[in-house]
N, C-alpha and C positions, 0 to 999 in steps of 0.2 A: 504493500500500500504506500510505503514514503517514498520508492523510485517514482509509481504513477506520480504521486503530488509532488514531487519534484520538478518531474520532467514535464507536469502540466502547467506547473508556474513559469519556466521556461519558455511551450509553446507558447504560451497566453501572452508574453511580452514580446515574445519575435513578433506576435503576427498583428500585437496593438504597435508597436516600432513601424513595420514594414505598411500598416496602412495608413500611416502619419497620422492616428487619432491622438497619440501624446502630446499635451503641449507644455508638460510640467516636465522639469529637470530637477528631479526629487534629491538628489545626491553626486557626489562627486562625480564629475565628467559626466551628467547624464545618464538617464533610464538603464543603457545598459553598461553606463561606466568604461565606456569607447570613445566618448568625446565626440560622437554622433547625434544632432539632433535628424527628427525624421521631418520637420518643419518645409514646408516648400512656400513659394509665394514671397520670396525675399529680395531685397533688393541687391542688383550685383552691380553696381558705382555707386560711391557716394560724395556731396559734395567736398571741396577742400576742409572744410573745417568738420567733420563725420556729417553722420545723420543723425537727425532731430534728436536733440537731446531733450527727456520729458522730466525728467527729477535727478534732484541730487540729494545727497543722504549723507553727512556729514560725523556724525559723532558714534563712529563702528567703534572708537577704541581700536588700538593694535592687533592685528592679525593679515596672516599669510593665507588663509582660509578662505576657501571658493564661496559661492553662494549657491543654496537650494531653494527652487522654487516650487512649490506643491500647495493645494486644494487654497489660493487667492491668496497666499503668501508668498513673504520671500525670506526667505532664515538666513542669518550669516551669526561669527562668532567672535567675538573681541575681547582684549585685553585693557581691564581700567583698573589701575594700580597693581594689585598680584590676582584680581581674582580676575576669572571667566565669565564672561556674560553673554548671551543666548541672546539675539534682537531679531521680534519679529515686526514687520513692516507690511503694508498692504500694500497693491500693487499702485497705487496712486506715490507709494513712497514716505507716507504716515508710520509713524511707530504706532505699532498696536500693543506691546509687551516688550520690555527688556527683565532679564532675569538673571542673577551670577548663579553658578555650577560649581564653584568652587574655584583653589586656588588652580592658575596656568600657568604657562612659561614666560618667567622672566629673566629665564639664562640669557646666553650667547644668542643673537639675533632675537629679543623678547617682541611674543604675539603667540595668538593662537592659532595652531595649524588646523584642525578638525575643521571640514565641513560636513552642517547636520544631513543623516539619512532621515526623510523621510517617508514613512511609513505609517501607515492606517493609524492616522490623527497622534501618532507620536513623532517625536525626534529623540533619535540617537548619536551620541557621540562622543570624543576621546579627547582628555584633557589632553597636554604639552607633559604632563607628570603621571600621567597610566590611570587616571579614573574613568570610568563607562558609565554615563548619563543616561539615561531614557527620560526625558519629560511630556507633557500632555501639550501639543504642538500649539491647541486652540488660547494655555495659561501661559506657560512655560513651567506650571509647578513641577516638580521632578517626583516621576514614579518613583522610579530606583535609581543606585547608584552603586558602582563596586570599584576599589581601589585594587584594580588588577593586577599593577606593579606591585605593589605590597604583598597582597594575600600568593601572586604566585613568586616572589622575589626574583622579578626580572630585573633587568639595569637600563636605566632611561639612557638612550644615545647623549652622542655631545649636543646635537640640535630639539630635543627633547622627542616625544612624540608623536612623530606627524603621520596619522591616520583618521581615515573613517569606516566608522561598522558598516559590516556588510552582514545584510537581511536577508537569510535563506529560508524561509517558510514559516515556521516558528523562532527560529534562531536567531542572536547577533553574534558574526564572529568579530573577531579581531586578537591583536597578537600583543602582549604583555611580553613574549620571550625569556618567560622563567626556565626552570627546569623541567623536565616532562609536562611543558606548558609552552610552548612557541606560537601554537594557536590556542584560541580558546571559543566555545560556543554557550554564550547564557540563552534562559530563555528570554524572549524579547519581550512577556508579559511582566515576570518577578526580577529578573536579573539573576536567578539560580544557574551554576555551574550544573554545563547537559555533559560537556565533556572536554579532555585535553590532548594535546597531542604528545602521547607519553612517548614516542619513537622518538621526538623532536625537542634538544635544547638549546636552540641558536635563538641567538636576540634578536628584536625587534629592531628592522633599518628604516624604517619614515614610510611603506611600503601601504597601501591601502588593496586589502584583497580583492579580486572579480571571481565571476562563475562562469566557467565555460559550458557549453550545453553541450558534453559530448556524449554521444549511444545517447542508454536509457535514462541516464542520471545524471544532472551535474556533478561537476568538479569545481570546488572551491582552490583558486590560484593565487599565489603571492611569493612574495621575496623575503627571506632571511640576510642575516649578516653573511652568508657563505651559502646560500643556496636557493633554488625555486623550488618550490614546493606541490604538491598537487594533492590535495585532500579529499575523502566524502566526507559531505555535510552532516548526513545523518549521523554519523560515527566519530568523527575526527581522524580514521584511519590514515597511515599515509600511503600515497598509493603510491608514488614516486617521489623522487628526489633530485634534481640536479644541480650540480655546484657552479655558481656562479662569483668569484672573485673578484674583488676591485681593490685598490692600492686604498682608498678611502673607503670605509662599508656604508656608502650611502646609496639607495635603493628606491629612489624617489617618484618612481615612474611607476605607476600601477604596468602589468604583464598586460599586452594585448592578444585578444586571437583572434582568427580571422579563417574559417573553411579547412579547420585541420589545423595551420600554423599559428603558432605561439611564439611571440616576440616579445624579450626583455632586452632593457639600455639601462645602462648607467654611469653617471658624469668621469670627470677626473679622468679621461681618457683611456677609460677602461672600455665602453664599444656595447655593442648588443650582441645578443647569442638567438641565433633562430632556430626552434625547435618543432619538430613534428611528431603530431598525436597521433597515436590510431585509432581505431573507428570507434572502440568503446572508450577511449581518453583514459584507459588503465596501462598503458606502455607510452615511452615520450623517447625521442632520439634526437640528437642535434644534426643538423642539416648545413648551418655556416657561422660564421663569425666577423663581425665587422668592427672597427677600430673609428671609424668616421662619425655615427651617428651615436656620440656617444651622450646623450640626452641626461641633464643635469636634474630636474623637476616639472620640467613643462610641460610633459605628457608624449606620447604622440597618435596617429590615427593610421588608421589600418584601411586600407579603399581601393580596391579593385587591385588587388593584387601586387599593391606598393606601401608601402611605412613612410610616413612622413613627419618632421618634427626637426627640432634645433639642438646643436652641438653645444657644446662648453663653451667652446671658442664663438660661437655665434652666428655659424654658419645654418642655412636651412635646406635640410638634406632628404632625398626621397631614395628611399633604397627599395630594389625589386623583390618580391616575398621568396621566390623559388632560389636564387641563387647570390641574393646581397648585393648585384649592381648597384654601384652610384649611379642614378639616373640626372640629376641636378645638385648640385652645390651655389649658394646664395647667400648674402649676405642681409639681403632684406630688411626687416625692422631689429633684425640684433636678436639675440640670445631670448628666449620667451617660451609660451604655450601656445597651444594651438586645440583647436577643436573647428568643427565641419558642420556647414547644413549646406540644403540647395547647392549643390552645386562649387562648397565657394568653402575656402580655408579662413580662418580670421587667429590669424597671429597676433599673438596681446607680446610686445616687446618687453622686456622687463625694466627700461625706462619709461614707460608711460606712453610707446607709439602703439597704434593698433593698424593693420595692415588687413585689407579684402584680398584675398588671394586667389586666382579661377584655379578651382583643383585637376592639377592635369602632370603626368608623369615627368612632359617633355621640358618643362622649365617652369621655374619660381614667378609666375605671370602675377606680376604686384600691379591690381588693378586701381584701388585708393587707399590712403593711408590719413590719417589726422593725428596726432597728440594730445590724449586727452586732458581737461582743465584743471580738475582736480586730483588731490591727495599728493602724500608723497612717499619717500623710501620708497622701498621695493616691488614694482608691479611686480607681484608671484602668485597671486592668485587667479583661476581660472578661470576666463571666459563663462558664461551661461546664456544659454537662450531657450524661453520660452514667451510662444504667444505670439512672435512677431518682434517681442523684445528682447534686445541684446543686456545685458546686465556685464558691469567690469566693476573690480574691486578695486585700489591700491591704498592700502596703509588703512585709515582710520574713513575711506570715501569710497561711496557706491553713487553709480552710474547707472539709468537706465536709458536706452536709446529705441528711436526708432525704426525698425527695421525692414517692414512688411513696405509690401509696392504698392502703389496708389492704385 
């Protein structure tokens, strides 16, 4: 019975995805955490200075954190003194609720990384110091809460914790990286440990899991400090393992997949590794390696049979899925993220330029670009669109743009 309800949760999003009835971007990178909206009807130029800008939103408090937008909200997360605060907004860009969660990260680069999942009238999500929130999305009062670091004695990285839970039916996983605890699964109603992954004690690298829908069941995927990993949900089993090294252990880039292949990067010029499932997604083999695309934290998108995203150095690179060709190199808006609708790339630069991109193999075709007004420090947080509107974070300032064609 939990492969059926697995695999039914699975088709029920491929096929609300592929008929573009989505317009909510509940969680990191989007519905399926690919950086894909399924939105059509968009505008492909916009004038010199972007498109319509409808509201600004000023007082996020610090955070590196994306924005989720679900059931007429928009959730993002910020840092005001040491604690974490939860702010919901309506789409007009009104505060409807702010809420703290507890203490965040006010290390090395201080702000909160976590962008909230949400999920059926809740949000979840991961301090910068290992606690897992669940609050009530319409208050922000908090169901539950469990200090994961602690309770499994895992070690917070040097840039603290940078994840969000991922919701596989009844479950939230996410990775504390204790000892026979690297992943972990609560229930997503009480916050009770369902299970650990006792084969596995590598620490947590900033890495936010996905679900591959392979055969009958997903597979829950992600990154350790020394490894990728391949899990069942139901279980925590691990079904695979592959090691994946870098000179730095940062791990920044959720795994994408894509028709059987599975593609991870990571910065510091350490490169991505492309790997191939088989049909039931319980054996994995490596297929090539590349040293160019070696992608810091700004994700990348997987489309028609190419990987696309930015280097360390700052370059914007599209490499072929079956064999790692460099198809283009570019130097574009600079080192950034990136995520895809209609048609069109939208590179968020990590100084504050945003870039229209036509998605195409054959080269970095930069159709408009503007520099956004507000915020400052580090654009690092991701793009989001839903509705027709484009949403950008930087620093303590949210942006909502207008994006749909006349």
């Amino acid at each position: 019975m939990k492969r059926c309800f697995f695999a039914a949760v699975c088709m029920f999003l491929a096929v609300l995805a592929s008929a573009g009835y989505c317009e909510d971007w509940p969680q990191f990178r989007g519905i399926n955490r690919d950086g894909k909206s399924p939105e059509t009807g968009l505008l492909k130029t916009w004038p010199a200075e972007g498109p319509k800008l409808l509201w600004t939103y000023e007082e996020l408090g610090d955070g590196f954190g994306s924005l989720s937008i679900a059931d007429g909200a928009v959730y993002a997360t910020g840092l005001a003194g040491a604690q974490g605060v939860v702010y919901a907004l309506d789409l007009d860009g009104k505060l409807k609720w702010k809420k703290e969660y507890g203490p965040d990260w006010t290390g090395d680069r201080p702000g909160t990384r976590t962008t909230p999942t949400c999920e059926d009238g809740k949000l979840y999500l991961v301090s910068g110091k290992g606690k897992i929130v669940c609050l009530d999305a319409a208050t922000g009062d908090v169901t539950w809460s469990l200090d994961a670091v602690a309770q499994f004695k895992g070690k917070i990285p040097n840039w603290g914790i940078a994840e969000s839970p991922l919701i596989v039916g009844n479950e939230a996983l996410c990775t504390p990286g204790g000892p026979e605890a690297s992943v972990i699964a609560l229930d997503k109603k009480t916050g009770k440990v369902l299970w650990t992954t006792k084969e596995l004690s590598e620490g947590s690298s900033y890495c936010s899991p996905i679900l591959v829908p392979a055969g009958r069941s997903p597979i829950a995927v992600t990154m350790l400090v020394n490894l990728v990993v391949g899990i069942v949900p139901e279980t925590g089993k691990v079904l695979w393992q592959q090691v994946h090294r870098t000179r730095v252990p940062v791990h920044a880039v959720s795994p994408v997949y894509d028709n059987g292949y599975l593609y991870v990067t990571s910065g510091y010029g350490s490169g991505g590794d492309m790997f191939k499932l088989s049909a039931d997604g319980r054996q994995i083999s490596k297929l090539w390696s590349d040293k160019n695309l070696d992608c810091h934290h700004g994700g990348v998108v997987a489309l028609d049979g190419c990987i696309y995203g930015s280097s360390s150095n700052g370059n914007w690179i599209c490499l072929q899925e079956k064999d790692g060709q460099m198809m283009f190199k570019d130097r574009g808006v600079g080192k950034g993220s990136i995520i895809y609708a209609d048609g069109m790339f939208y590179c968020f630069g990590e100084t504050g330029t945003l870039g229209l991109v036509k998605a195409s193999p054959q080269k970095y075709d930069l159709v408009s670009s503007f520099k956004i007004p507000k915020g400052s420090r580090e654009a690092w947080a991701h793009p989001a669109i839903s509705n027709g509107i484009l949403y950008l974070r930087r620093g303590n300032a949210l942006m909502a743009y207008d994006i749909k064609q006349k």
